[in-house]
C-alpha positions as a printed Julia matrix, in Angstrom:
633×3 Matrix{Float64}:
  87.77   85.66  106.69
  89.18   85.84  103.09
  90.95   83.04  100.12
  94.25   83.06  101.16
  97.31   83.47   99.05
  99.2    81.03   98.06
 102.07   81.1   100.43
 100.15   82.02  103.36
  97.61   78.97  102.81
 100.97   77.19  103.0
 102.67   78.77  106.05
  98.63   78.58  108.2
  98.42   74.52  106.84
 101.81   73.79  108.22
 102.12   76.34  111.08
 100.58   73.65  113.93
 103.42   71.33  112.96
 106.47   73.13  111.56
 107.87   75.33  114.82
 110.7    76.39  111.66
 107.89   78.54  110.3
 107.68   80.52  113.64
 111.5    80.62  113.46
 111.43   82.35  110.47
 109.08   84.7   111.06
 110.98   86.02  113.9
 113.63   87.34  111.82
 111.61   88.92  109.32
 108.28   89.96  111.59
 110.22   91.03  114.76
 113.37   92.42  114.02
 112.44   96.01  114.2
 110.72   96.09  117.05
 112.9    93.28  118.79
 115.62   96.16  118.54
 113.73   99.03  120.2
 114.91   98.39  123.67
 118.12   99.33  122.63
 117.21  102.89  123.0
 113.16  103.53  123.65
 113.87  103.54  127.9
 116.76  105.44  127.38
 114.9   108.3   125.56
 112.21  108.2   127.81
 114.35  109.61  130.55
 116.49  111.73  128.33
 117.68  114.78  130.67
 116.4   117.06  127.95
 112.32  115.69  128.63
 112.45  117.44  132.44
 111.67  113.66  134.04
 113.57  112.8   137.22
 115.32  109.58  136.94
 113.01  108.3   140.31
 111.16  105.33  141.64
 107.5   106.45  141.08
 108.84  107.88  137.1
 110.68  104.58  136.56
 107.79  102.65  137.06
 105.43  104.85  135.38
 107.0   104.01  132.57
 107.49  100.92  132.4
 103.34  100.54  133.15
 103.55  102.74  129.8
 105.56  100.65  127.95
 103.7    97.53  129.16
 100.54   98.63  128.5
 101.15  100.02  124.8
 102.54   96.76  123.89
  99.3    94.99  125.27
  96.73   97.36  123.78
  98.26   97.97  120.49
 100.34   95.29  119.77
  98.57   92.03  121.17
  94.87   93.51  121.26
  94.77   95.32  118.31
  97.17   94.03  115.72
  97.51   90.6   116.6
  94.18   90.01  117.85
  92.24   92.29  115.5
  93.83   93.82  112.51
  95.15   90.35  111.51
  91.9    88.93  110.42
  91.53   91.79  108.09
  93.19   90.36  105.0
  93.46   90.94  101.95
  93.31   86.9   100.84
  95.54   87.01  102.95
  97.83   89.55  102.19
  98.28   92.67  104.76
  99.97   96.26  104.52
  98.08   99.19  104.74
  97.91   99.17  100.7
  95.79   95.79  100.79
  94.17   96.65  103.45
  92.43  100.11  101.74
  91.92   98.03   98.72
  89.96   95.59  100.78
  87.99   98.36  102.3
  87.38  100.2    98.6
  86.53   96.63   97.5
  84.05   95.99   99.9
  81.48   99.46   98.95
  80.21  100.86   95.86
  79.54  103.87   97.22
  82.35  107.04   96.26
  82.35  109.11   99.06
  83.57  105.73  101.01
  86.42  104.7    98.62
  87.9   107.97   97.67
  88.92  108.75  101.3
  90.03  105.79  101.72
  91.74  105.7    98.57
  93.74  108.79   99.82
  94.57  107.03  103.17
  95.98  103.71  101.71
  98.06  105.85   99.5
  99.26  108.41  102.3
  99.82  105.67  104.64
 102.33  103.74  101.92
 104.31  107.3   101.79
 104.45  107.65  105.22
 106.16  104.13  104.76
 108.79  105.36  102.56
 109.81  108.06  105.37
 110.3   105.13  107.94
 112.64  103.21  105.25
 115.51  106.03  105.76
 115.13  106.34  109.35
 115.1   102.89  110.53
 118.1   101.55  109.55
 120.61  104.6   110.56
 118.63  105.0   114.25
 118.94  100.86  114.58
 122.87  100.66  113.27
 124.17  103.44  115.24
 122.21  102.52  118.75
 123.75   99.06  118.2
 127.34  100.77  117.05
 127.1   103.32  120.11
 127.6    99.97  122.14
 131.85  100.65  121.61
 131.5   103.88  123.2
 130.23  102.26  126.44
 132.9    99.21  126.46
 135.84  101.96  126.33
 135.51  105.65  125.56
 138.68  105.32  122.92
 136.49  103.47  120.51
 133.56  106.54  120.22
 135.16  107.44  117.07
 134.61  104.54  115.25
 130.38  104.57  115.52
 129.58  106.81  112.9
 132.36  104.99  110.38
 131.5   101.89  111.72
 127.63  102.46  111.05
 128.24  103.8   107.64
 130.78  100.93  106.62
 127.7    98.16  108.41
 124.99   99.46  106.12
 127.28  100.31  102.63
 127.51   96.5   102.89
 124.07   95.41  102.98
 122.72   97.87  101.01
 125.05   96.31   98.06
 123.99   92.39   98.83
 120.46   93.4    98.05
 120.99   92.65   94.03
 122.34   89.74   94.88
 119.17   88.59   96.8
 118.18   87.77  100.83
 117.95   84.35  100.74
 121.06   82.92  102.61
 121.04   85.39  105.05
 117.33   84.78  105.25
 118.07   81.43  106.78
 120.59   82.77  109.12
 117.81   85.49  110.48
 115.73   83.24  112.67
 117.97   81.62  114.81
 120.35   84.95  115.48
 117.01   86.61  116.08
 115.74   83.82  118.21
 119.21   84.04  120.34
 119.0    88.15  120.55
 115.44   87.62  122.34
 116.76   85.06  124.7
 119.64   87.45  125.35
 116.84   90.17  126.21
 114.94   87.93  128.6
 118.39   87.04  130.0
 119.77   90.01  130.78
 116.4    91.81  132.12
 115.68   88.81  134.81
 119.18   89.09  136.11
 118.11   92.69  137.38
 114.21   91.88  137.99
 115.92   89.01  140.79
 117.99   91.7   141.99
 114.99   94.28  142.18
 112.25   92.36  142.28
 109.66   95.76  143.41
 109.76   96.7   139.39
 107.5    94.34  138.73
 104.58   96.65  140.76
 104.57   98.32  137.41
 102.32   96.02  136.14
  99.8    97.99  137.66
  98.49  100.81  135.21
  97.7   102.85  137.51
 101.38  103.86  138.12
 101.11  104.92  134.23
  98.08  106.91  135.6
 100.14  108.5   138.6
 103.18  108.97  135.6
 100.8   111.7   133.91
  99.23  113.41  137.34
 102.97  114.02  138.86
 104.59  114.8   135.43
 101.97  117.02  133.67
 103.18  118.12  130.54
 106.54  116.78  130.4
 104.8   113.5   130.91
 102.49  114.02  127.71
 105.93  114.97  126.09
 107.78  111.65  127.09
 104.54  109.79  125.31
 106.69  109.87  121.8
 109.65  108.32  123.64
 107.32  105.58  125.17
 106.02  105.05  121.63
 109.73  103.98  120.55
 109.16  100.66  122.39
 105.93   99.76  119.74
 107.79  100.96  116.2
 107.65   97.99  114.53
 104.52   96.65  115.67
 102.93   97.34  112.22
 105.49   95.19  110.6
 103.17   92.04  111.73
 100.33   93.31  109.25
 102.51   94.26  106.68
 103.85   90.83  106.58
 101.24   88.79  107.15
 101.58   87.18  103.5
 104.6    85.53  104.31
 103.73   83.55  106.61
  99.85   83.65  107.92
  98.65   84.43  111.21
  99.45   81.49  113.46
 103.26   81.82  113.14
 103.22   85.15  113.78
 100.93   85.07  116.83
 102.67   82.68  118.12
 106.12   84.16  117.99
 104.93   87.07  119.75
 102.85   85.61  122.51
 105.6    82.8   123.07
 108.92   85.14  122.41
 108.73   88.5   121.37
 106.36   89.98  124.01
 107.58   88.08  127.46
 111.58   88.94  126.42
 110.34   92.42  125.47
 108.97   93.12  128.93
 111.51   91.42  131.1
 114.2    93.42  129.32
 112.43   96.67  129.63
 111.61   95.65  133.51
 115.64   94.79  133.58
 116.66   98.13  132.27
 113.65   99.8   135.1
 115.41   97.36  137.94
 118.89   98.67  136.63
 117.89  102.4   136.95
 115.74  101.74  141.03
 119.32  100.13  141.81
 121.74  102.66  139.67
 120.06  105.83  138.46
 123.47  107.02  136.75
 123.13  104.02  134.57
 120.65  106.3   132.24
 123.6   106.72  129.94
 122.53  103.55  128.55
 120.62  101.36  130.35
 120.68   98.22  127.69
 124.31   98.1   127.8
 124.63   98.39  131.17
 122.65   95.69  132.31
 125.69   93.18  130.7
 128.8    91.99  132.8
 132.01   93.29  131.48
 133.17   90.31  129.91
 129.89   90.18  127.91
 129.71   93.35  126.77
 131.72   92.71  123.61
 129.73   89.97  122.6
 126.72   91.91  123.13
 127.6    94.62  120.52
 127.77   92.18  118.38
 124.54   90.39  118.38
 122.74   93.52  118.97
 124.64   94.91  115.29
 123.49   91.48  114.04
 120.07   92.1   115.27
 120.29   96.1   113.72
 121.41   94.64  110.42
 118.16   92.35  110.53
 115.59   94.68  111.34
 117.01   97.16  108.39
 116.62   94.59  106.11
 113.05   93.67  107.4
 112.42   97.27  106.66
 114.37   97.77  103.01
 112.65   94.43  102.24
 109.11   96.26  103.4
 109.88   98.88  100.96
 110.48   96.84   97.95
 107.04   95.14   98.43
 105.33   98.03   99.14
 106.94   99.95   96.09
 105.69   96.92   94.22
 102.0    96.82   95.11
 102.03  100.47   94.34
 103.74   99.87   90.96
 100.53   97.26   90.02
  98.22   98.75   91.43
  98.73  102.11   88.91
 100.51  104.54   91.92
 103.94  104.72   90.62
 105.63  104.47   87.07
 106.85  101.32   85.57
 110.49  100.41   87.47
 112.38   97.77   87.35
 111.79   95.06   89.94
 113.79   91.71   89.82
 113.16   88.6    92.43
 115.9    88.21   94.35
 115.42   84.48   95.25
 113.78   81.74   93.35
 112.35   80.3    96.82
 110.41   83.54   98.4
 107.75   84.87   95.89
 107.67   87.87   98.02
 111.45   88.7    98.05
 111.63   91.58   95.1
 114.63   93.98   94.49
 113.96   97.78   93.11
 117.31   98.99   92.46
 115.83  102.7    92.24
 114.72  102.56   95.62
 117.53  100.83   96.85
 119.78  103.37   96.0
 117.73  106.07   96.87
 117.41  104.37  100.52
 121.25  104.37  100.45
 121.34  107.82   99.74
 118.97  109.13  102.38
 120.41  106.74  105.2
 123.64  107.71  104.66
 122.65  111.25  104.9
 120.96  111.13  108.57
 124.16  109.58  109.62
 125.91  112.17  108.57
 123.87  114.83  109.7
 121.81  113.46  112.79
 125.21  111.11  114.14
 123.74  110.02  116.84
 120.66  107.63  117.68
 119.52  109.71  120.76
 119.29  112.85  118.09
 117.51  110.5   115.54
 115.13  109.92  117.71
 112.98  113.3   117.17
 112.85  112.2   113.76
 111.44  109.02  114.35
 107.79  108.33  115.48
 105.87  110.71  113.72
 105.61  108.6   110.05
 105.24  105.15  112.06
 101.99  106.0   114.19
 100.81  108.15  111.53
 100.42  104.56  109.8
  99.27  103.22  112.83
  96.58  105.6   113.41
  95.65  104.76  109.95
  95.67  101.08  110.08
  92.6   101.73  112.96
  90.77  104.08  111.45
  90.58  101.84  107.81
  89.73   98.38  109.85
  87.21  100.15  111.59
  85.67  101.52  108.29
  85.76   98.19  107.09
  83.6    96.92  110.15
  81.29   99.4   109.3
  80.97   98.87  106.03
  80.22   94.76  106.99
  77.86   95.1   108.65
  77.32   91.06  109.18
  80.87   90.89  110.96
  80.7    88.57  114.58
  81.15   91.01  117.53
  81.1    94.36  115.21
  80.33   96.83  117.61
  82.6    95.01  120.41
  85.44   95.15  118.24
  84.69   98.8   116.88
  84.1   100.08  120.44
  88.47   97.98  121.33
  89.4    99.71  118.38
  88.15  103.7   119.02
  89.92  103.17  122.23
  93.48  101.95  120.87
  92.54  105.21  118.24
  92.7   107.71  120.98
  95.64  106.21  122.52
  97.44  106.54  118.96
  96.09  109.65  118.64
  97.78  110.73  121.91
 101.09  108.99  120.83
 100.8   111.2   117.48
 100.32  114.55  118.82
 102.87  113.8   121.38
 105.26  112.47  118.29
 104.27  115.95  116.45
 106.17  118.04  119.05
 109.07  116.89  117.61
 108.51  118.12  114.02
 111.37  121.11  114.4
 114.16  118.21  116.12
 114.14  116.18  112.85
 110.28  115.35  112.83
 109.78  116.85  109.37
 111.56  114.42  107.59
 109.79  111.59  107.01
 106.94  113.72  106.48
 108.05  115.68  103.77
 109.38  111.87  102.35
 105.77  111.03  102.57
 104.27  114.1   101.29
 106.9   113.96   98.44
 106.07  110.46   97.96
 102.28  110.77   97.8
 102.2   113.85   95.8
 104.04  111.66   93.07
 102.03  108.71   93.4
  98.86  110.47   93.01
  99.87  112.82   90.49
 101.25  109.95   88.42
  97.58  107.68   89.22
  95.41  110.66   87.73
  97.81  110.98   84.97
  97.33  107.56   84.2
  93.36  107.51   84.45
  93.16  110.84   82.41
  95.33  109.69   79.67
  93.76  106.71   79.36
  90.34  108.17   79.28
  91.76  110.36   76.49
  92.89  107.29   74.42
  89.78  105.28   75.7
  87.41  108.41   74.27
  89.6   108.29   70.72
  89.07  104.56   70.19
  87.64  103.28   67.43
  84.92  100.27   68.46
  85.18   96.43   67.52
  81.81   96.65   65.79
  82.62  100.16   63.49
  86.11   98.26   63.65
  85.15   94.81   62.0
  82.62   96.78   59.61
  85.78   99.03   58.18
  87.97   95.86   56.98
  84.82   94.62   55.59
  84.16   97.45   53.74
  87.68   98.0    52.75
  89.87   94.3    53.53
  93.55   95.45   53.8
  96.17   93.52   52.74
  97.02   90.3    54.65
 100.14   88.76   55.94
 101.17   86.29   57.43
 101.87   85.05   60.91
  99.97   86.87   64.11
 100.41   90.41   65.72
  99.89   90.78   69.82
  99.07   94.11   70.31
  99.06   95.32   74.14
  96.17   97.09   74.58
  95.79   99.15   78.29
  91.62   98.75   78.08
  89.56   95.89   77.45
  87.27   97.93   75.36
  88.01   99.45   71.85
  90.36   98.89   69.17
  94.65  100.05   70.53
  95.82  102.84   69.03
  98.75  100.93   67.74
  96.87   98.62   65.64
  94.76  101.49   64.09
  97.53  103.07   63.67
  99.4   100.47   61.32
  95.76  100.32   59.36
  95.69  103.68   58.53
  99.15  104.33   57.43
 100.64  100.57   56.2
  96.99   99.06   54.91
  98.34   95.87   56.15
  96.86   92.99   59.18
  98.2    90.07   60.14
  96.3    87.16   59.72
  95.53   87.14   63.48
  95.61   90.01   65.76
  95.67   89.07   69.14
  94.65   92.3    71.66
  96.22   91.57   75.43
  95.0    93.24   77.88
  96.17   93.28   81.88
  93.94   93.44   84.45
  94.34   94.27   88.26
  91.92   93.16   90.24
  91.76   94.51   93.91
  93.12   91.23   94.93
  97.11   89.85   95.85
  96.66   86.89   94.07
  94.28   85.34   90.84
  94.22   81.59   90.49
  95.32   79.73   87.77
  92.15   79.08   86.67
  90.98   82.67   86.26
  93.95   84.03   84.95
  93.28   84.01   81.31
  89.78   85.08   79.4
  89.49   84.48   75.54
  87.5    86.42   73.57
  86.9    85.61   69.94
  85.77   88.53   67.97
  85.87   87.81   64.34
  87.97   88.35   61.17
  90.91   87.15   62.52
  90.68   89.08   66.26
  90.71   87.76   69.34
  91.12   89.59   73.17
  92.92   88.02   75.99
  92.1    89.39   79.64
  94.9    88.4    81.4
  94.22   89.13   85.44
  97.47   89.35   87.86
  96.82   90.57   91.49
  98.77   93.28   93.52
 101.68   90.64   94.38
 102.31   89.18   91.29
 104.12   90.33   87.93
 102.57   90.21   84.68
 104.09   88.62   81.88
 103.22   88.53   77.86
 104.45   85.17   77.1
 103.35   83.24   80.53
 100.1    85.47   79.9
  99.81   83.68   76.0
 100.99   80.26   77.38
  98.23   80.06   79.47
  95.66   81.29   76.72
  97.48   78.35   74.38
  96.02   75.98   77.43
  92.79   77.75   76.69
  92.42   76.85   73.57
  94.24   80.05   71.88
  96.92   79.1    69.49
 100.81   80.64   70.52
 103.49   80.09   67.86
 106.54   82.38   69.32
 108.4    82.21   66.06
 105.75   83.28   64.29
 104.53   86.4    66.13
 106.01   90.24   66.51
 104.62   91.97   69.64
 103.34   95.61   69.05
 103.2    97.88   71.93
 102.17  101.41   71.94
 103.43  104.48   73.92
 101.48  107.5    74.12
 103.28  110.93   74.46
 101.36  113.62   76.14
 101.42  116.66   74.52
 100.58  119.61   77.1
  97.36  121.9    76.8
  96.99  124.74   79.47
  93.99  125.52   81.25
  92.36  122.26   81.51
  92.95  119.07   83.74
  95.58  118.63   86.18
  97.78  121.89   86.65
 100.37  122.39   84.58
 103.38  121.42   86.64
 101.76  118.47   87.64
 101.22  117.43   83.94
 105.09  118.22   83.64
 105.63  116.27   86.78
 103.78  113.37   85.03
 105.56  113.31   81.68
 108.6   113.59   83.79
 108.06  110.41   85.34
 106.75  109.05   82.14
 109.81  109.13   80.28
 111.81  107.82   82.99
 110.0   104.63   84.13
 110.86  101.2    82.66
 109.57  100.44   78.91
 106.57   98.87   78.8
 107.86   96.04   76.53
 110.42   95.53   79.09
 108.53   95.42   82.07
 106.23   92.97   80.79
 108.29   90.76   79.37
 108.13   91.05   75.72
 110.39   89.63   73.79
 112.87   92.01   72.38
 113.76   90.3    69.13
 110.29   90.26   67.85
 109.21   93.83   69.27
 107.59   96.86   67.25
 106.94  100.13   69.28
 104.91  102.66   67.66
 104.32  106.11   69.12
 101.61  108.15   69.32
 100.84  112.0    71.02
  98.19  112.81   73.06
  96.75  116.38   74.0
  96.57  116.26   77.96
């Protein structure tokens, strides 16, 4: 449908040959929801729902479970929402700037402006949840081998994810190689233990029928509707496959589920359903108890191994998301350092990082139990699902000249009241811990937005204040200041006017350099600009000349790669013989106009903490002048 990016051209050109690729992708696609069955059937008959523990409730269920994976899983993300990319990058960020993108018209991209945003906060909420709810449902594993070891889950969970939130700086790429093939053994392990129990009880499999998922709602009535957010446990993950498509490209990753992910999925949740028609008392914890004895240790540990995998999928999910935010003008500049020299897409934000550690380590603490972080998880995840429908089916309508439009539209406003359903039900449990991630997300969106219109209006201020080329290239002709040698790169933030900066050092030092070079950085609404477009030269007389240097939503933009590739141009670059000037405006407040005023506090706030500019582009410190300037906001 779309260019693809680099990497994902790659992974889809080698994908029909190289089974490794598939491999991979199940440790980094599938490790969240790979993990869910370690406590989605046990919630759904938690005592505290009102739902009997009985034949015709088991298998309603199940048909639940089934059928969610089928709908929204296969049908809608694999089969639909994958072909939306973004040259083939996915996330819900790519995907709004796709839709925005694809119209002119306002009242389409400012809505969906708001949802791509929203839906990347809502992301945030699901980075501190998911990796204390998978830990400690792995870690609550001792308490069913022997009682005596109960004490040791919570300490044991903490201790688990100290540890791998401190190899993050260090990079994910040897344990990167170690995820497929524990991943691939934990889903074999699934299928393994549910058949043993689908032989034994081989009626379960009558839940394939959705009509028993029909018959769950009639006999259950609103205790039924309630269970829906426990169901929805068994698909939190699912939008994982979208969010990293880039990776790898759509083969691998339909392939892993349709060969792997989904049948072990089902036969382990059948296995668990088989376990409870045979043993209802086994509802303490049905995954566990499906093992022998002798296993059981063994078992704790893969299933920690397989915890520790899907966190990092999800940390690692963060990163790049708090990346595309960063370039595409949501959040301030932070620092963001690759973490391996193999995987383009492997970044490491040590601000978020630690502020992951922080909030993980508190819902330990405070929720200490999986069963009781439960009502706290759902609510963010198909809040993102719900919006990963509604923005591929405003991108159908807006292309009009897509195959099988109204087909697909029609699939996808069914899967949208079913995730509808799944929210509303998930809602219900915003007093047991339900809040959280959405006050993460609203927290997180009010500062991305507030720090985007911060942006735009300051730079509309400075924009408005700039001097133009033509009135600038008539003053030195009027009045030539003095010359000196060697050549001045000036970073300018628009393609349009004379920087501040450079004015600046006219007005007050009556000195240019011989050549003034104005950089500018582009973001196009794209992941990825090819070589061959990265670089424009403009020449504009008396010793000035603008670069346009364009760097997509995945990539990082750098001064001296940017002027390397402008020397291969054509435009001269002598290192030793340039200083790099780089303004920084200070907003100065005025009341009564613009934003509100605590938001304008909220901005400079975040202003004066983010990363220097000359720093997070690269600049060469040795040869750096800053020069400051105030603006009125």
């Amino acid at each position: 449908m779309h260019a693809r990016s680099p990497a994902a051209a790659v992974a889809d050109t080698r994908s029909d040959a190289n089974p490794k690729l598939v491999l991979t992708a199940l440790g980094v696609v599938f490790g969240d929801i790979g993990t869910s069955p370690l406590y989605a059937f046990r919630e759904c008959l938690n005592p505290e729902h009102g739902v009997a523990v009985s034949q015709q409730n088991i298998l309603g269920l199940l048909s639940l479970i089934l059928w969610s994976l089928v709908l929204i899983i296969s049908i809608k993300y694999v089969a639909i929402v994958l072909r939306a990319d973004n040259r083939g990058e996915g996330g819900v960020l790519a995907l709004s700037t796709l839709v925005s993108s694809a119209s002119s018209n306002w009242r389409v991209w400012a809505p969906v402006s708001a949802f791509g945003v929203f839906g990347a906060a809502l992301f945030f909420g699901d980075g501190f949840i998911t990796p204390a709810i998978s830990v400690l449902s792995a870690m609550e594993g001792l308490a069913v081998a022997t009682p005596r070891l109960e004490h040791f889950v919570l300490p044991g969970a903490m201790i688990i994810l100290t540890a791998l939130f401190l190899v993050q700086r260090r990079g994910t790429g040897a344990m990167g190689r170690m995820f497929g093939p524990v991943t691939l053994v934990w889903f074999l392990t699934l299928a393994l233990l549910g058949s043993r129990w689908i032989v034994t009880r081989p009626d379960v499999v009558f839940a394939i029928n959705p009509l028993y998922a029909v018959q769950f709602f009639v006999n259950n009535g609103w205790a039924g509707f309630v269970v829906l957010a426990s169901v929805f446990l068994a698909v939190t993950g699912g939008e994982a496959l979208y969010a990293d498509m880039g990776h790898f490209g759509r083969p691998p990753i339909r392939r892993g589920w349709f060969w792997i992910v989904l049948p072990a999925l089902v036969l382990n949740y059948f296995g668990q359903g088989a376990l409870l028609l045979e043993n209802p008392s086994a509802i303490a914890n049905p995954f566990y108890l499906m093992a022998p004895g002798w296993l059981l240790p063994i078992l704790i540990v893969l299933a920690t191994a397989a915890t520790v995998i899907a966190s990092q999928a999800v940390i690692s999910g963060v990163f790049s998301i708090t990346r595309q935010a960063l370039n595409l003008g949501y959040l301030p500049r932070l620092r963001v350092a690759h973490s391996s020299e193999e995987e383009i897409g492997q970044v490491y934000v040590p601000t978020l990082n630690w502020l992951l550690f922080a909030g993980t380590m508190t819902l330990i603490v405070v929720f200490q139990s999986s069963s009781a972080l439960a009502g706290a998880y759902g609510i963010a995840i198909s809040s993102t699902m719900l919006i990963d429908s509604i923005l591929v089916i405003m991108l159908l309508h807006v292309r009009r000249q897509e195959p099988r439009r109204r087909l697909v539209m029609g699939v996808l406003g069914i899967v949208v009241l079913i995730e509808l359903a799944f929210f509303l039900s998930n809602s219900l449990k915003f007093d047991d811990g339900g809040w959280l991630p959405i006050a993460v997300a609203i927290l997180a969106y009010v500062l991305m937005t507030t720090w985007q219109e911060g942006r735009r209006t300051l730079n509309w201020l400075v924009a408005k204040e700039q001097m133009p080329v033509r009135d600038f290239l008539a003053l030195i002709e009027r009045e030539p200041p003095h010359r000196v040698a060697g050549t001045a790169v000036y970073l300018a933030s628009e393609a349009g006017g004379m920087p501040r900066a450079l004015l600046n050092n006219l007005r007050f030092n009556r000195v240019l350099h011989q050549r003034n070079v104005l950089l500018t950085f582009v973001r196009p609404e794209m992941p990825f600009v090819s070589p061959e477009n990265r670089v424009e030269i403009q020449q504009l007389g008396e010793g000035l000349c603008r670069i346009i240097a364009r760097y997509g939503f995945m990539e990082t933009p750098n001064v001296v790669a940017a002027l390397r590739a402008a020397e291969e141009a054509g435009e001269p670059y002598e290192p030793e013989q340039t200083v790099y000037v780089v303004g920084r405006e200070n907003p100065v407040f005025a009341v009564g106009s613009g934003m509100p005023l605590w938001r304008k506090r909220l901005f400079a706030f975040m202003g004066r903490n983010s990363q220097l500019a000359a720093i997070h582009f690269g600049v060469p410190s040795h040869r750096l002048l800053e020069v400051s300037s105030q603006v009125r906001l």
